[in-house]
N, C-alpha and C positions, 0 to 999 in steps of 0.2 A: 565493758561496753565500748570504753575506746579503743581494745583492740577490735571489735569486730569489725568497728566504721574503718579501719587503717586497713583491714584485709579489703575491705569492701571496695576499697578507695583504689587501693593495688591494681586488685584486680579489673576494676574498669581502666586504669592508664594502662595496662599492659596488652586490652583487649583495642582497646585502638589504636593502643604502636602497631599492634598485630594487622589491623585493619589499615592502618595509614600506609606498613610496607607493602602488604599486598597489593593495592592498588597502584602503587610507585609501580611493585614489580611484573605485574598487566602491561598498565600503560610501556614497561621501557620494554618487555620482550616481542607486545603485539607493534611498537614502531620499529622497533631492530627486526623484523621479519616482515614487514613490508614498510617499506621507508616513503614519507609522503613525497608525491611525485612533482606536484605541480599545484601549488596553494593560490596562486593566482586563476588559474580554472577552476579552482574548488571553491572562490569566494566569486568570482564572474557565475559558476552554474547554481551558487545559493540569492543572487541577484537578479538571477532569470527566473528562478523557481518565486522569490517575492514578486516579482513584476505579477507574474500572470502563473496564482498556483496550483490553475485546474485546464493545465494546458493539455496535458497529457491526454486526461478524462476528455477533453472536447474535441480532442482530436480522434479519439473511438469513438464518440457519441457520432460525428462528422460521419465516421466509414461506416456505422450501423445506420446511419440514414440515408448514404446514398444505396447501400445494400437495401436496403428498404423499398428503398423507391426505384432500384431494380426489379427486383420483386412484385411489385405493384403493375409495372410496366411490361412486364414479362406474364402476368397474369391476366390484364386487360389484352395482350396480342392473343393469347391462347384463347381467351372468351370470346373474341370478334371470330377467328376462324370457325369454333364450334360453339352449340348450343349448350350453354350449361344443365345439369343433370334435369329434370321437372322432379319434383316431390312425388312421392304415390298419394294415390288420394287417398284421404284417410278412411278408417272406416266406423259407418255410422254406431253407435253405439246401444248397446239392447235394454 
């Protein structure tokens, strides 16, 4: 029984040396092939994203609504010039 716990035991430290290198060896080959450039802009642009973090989104929501209300404005010049469609009149039912 004690040997089983002591294989048991093995093999989990040897499954997280496995796991603790691998992750070392990510992290040092993904910074060895792109090396960080400028950590001061990277913690200035994660301070602008706190500040205000639906800046993005309100700045489309902005240009869908002035597109909107182009549209809208564009649509009332076109109905002043002409008459919009009339309906058919319906028909009575038998």
């Amino acid at each position: 029984m004690d040997q089983i716990d002591s294989q048991k035991l093995f093999l989990g430290l040897c499954l997280i040396v496995f796991f603790v290198i691998t992750i070392n060896a990510g992290l040092y080959f993904s910074l060895r092939r792109n090396p960080p450039k400028n950590q001061t802009g990277m913690f200035s642009q994660i301070g602008k994203t706190a500040r205000k973090p639906w800046e993005k989104e309100d700045q489309a929501l902005q240009e869908l609504s002035r597109q909107v209300a182009g549209l809208k404005q564009h649509r009332q010049r076109a109905g002043e010039e002409q008459e919009p469609p009339q309906a058919p009149p319906s028909k009575p039912q038998s």
